[in-house]
C-alpha positions, 0 to 999 in steps of 0.5 A, a space after each residue: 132609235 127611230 122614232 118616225 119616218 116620213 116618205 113622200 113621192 119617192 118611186 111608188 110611195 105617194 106618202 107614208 108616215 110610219 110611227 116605230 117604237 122598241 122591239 120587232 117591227 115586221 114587214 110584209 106583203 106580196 113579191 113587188 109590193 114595195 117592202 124593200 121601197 121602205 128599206 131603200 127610203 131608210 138607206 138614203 137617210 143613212 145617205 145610201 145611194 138613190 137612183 136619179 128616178 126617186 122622184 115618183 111623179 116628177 115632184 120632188 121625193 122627200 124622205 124624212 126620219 126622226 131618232 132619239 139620240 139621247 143615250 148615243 154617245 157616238 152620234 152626239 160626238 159627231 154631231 158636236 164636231 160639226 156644230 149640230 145642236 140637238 135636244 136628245 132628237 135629230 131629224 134627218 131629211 133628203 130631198 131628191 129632184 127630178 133634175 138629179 139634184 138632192 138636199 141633206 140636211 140634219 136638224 135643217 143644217 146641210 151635210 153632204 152625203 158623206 156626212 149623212 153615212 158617218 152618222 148612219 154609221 152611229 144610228 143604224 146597222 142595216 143588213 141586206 142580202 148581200 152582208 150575208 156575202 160580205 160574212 165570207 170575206 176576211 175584212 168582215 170576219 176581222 172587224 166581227 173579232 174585234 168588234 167582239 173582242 172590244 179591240 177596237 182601241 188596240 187596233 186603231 193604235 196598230 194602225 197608227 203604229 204601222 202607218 208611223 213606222 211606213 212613214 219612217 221607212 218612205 223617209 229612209 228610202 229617199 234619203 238613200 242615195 249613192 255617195 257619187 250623188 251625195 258628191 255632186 250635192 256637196 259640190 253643187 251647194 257648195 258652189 253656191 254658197 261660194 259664189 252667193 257669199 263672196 257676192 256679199 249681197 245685202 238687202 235693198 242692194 241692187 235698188 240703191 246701186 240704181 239709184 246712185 247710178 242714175 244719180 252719176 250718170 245726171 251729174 256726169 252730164 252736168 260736168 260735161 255740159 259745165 265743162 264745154 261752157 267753161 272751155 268757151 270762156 277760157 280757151 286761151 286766145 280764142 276763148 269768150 274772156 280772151 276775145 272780149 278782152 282783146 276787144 276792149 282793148 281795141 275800143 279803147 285804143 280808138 276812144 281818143 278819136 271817137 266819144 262812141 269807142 269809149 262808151 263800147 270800151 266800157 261796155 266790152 269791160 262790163 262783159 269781160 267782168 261779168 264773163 269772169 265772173 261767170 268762168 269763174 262761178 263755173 269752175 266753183 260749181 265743177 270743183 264740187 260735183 262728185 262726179 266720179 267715172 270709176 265709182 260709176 263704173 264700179 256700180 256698172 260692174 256690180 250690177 251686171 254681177 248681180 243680174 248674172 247672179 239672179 239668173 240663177 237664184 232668183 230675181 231679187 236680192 231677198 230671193 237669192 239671200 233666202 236660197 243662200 240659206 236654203 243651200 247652207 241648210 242643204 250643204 250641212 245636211 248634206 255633209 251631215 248625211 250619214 248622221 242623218 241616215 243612221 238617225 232615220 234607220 233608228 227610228 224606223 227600227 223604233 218604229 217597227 218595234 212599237 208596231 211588232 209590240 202592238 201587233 203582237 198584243 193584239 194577235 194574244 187578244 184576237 187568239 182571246 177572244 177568236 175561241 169565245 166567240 166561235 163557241 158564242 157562235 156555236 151556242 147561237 146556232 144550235 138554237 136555230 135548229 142547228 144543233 150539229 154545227 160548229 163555228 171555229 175562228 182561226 187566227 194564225 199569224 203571218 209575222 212575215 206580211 205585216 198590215 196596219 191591221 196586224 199581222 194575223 190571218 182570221 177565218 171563221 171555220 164551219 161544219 154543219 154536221 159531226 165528223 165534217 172537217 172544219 172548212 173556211 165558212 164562204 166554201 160550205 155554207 149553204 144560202 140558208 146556213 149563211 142567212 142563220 149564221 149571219 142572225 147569230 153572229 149579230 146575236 152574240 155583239 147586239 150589245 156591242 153594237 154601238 147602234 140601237 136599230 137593226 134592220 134586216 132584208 128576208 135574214 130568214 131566206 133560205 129558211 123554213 119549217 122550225 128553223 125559220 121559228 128559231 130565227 123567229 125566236 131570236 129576232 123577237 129576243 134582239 127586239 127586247 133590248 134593239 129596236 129591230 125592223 125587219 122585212 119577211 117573208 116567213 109567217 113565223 118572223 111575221 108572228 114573232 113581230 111586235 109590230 106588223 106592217 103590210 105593204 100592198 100594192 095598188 092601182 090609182 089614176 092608170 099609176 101603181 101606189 105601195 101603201 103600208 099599213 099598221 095591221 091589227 089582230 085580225 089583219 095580222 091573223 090574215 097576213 100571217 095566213 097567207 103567208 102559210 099559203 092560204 086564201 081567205 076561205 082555209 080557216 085552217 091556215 088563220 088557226 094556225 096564224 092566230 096559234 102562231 102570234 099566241 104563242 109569241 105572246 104567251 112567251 113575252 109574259 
């Protein structure tokens, strides 16, 4: 319930702080005063939206409300889901700036705007004038039967019920393919497979090829540089060991004639035996390279194979391993598709079947509930002076254009005077008889709404005389049990209030103002005069008014 709410510069409220309780609250005053500011600032709680001029004065608007949830099982489901602890009560606040910017925030935790409405959805039930249109549209008409009907369950399991079988039918359609096309698939994965499998790749492959092929390529050179030294020393007759030989031989051939070509023969030794030495270090050193030109040829070949490969699958092994199995999973579905369509055509017929049982079941429990609510309908609006009329909710089924709300089509009937035929209510009703149908519609499910507040804009418009006393009556009934606000311009709704609020409009500092006020007995008497059309001097029209709330009052003891 609303407990307070809080507006400051917001349009042509400067500040207002208004404290509601239970029962009929009323609100009145003269076309333009503001009375519909109070119900604009009401709605940008339940995150309506708000004009980018909110801000009255350039200072940000600030619009703050206070509900009890303690009883609100919705509200404190929602509330639990995103976090938001409470002790029974909430405050709701907006700020709006000048610049275009706003603040949501529920007990100083901010929401987004979506938020704010989920939860309006769960504290408020607002109907403006335009819900009366919204009454002639079949959306509406069908969540009325459901609501009353309590179907709400069963429809939501309809709903999930045909979304489930849409899903299963979007799954068969796009495995319907052509057989030449689920030729081509078999074909083109099947390569793949092929080729990926004998290419025998293995994790980690192609980064140890290269390696090793770096490896031969250094080891090759390493040959090839020991080779050519090798062919120095040992080249025949013109090798390093062979010419040195040759000339120790000399050197010695002169030693007996010269101490010096002694001492080069031993010398021109030493270097032979070291030079031996040294070929034959070498060829040790060759003999155990393992320098092999096919194994590095072969490497060149798998390498070259492999980057042919990651072209087309990936570019690295682990890529081209994972499409492998990717291709064998669609090779087997593939070659399994048959299978696979007759498995989805079962479930689409499961599907539908669950969806037609659900469908019907709901169709029975509309057809329920559709004749106790136009005779509940019928009763409501014969105690608002429309004891001719009749209110009939159709429900045919249309088996053939099934929807996740069902496969029914509803419309509330109406005739307002015997020997009428029955006509769908948006073409015969008039502005007046939508506004009393509306009232009694939410007579009949005020205790089904899961919401403790109503609030109405002029429900009585187009009303007047013993009409507008019923609508009266009926408003002050809803308030025993709701918490009802209500905007008006009939002095009966005005006098059937539990509380009267007057908002006016005034002139301060060259700036319009709309102030509202709690009236008492006297001030209530006065405004309930004026809006019988009197000026301050008919004390005829203050009888009346002061009649009027008595007799209000006579009917709450």
């Amino acid at each position: 319930m609303l407990q307070e709410l809080y507006v400051r510069h917001f349009v042509l409220i400067d500040e207002l702080r208004l404290q509601l309780d239970g029962g009929l609250h009323v609100l009145t005053g003269e076309t333009g005063a503001g009375k519909s500011l109070v119900l604009d600032a009401t709605r940008a709680i339940l995150g309506g939206r708000v004009s980018g001029n909110a801000a009255s004065d350039g200072s940000p608007a600030v619009v703050e409300a206070v509900f009890d949830i303690e009883t609100n099982e919705a509200a404190d489901r929602l509330l639990a889901s995103w976090g938001i602890d409470h002790s029974g009560e909430i405050v709701v606040s907006r700020t709006f700036h000048s610049n275009g910017r706003a603040q949501n925030r529920v007990n100083g935790r901010s929401v987004t705007v979506q938020m704010l409405r989920e939860l309006g959805d769960t504290l408020v039930e607002l109907q403006d004038q335009h819900e009366s249109v919204a009454l002639m549209t079949a959306p509406y008409q069908r969540r009325l039967l459901d609501l009353y009907g309590q179907h709400e369950e069963l429809a939501t399991s309809c709903a999930d019920a045909y979304r489930a079988w849409q899903e299963a039918l979007r799954l068969l359609r796009e495995a319907q393919v052509s057989e030449r096309e689920r030729a081509q698939q078999l074909d083109l994965y099947a390569l793949q497979v092929r080729e990926l499998e004998e290419a025998g790749l293995r994790p980690g492959e192609e980064e140890e090829l290269r390696a090793e092929r770096d490896r031969l390529k250094r080891e090759r050179q390493i040959a090839e540089s020991l080779a050519q030294m090798a062919a120095l020393l040992d080249d025949g007759r013109s090798g390093a060991i062979a010419r040195l030989h040759e000339a120790e031989r000399m050197a010695g051939a002169l030693s007996a004639s010269s101490d010096r070509a002694d001492e080069i023969a031993t010398l021109l030794e030493t270097a032979r035996v070291h030079a031996e030495e040294a070929s034959f270090t070498l060829h040790r050193f060759l003999s155990r390279l393992s320098h092999d030109p096919a194994r590095l040829d072969e490497i060149e070949e798998r390498l070259a194979m492999i980057r042919r490969l990651s072209r087309k699958y990936g570019s690295t092994t682990e890529e081209m391993l994972a499409h492998l199995e990717r291709a064998r999973a669609q090779l087997e579905a593939w070659s399994k598709h048959e299978d696979r369509l007759m498995q989805l055509q079962a479930e689409v017929e499961g599907r539908e079947a669950a969806y037609r049982a659900i469908a019907d079941r709901l169709h029975e429990a509309r057809v329920r509930a559709a004749k106790s609510l136009g005779e509940a309908i019928s009763s409501s609006l014969a105690r608002l002076s429309m004891a001719q009329a009749e209110c009939e909710i159709e429900v045919r089924p249309r088996v053939d254009a099934p929807t996740e709300h069902g496969w029914d089509e509803i419309r509330f009937l109406f005739r307002a005077n015997p020997g009428q035929p029955l006509m769908p209510l948006q073409k015969v009703a008039s502005g007046g008889e939508l506004s009393r149908m509306l009232l009694a519609v939410k007579v009949v499910i005020a205790n089904l709404e899961r919401t403790e507040t109503l609030i109405f804009d002029e429900i009585d418009q187009g009303v007047s005389g013993e009409a507008a006393l019923r609508v009266a009556e009926m408003l002050r009934e809803l308030g025993q049990d709701k918490q009802v606000i209500c905007v008006t311009h009939a002095p009966q709704v005005a006098a059937a209030g539990h509380v009267h609020y007057l908002v006016a409009k005034e002139s301060e500092a060259d700036r319009a103002i709309s102030r509202v006020a709690r009236l008492d007995d006297d001030g209530r008497i006065e405004e309930i005069a004026r809006l019988l059309g009197s000026d301050l001097s008919d004390e005829t029209a203050r009888v009346h008014a002061r009649a009027l709330l008595e007799s209000f009052r006579r009917q709450s003891t």
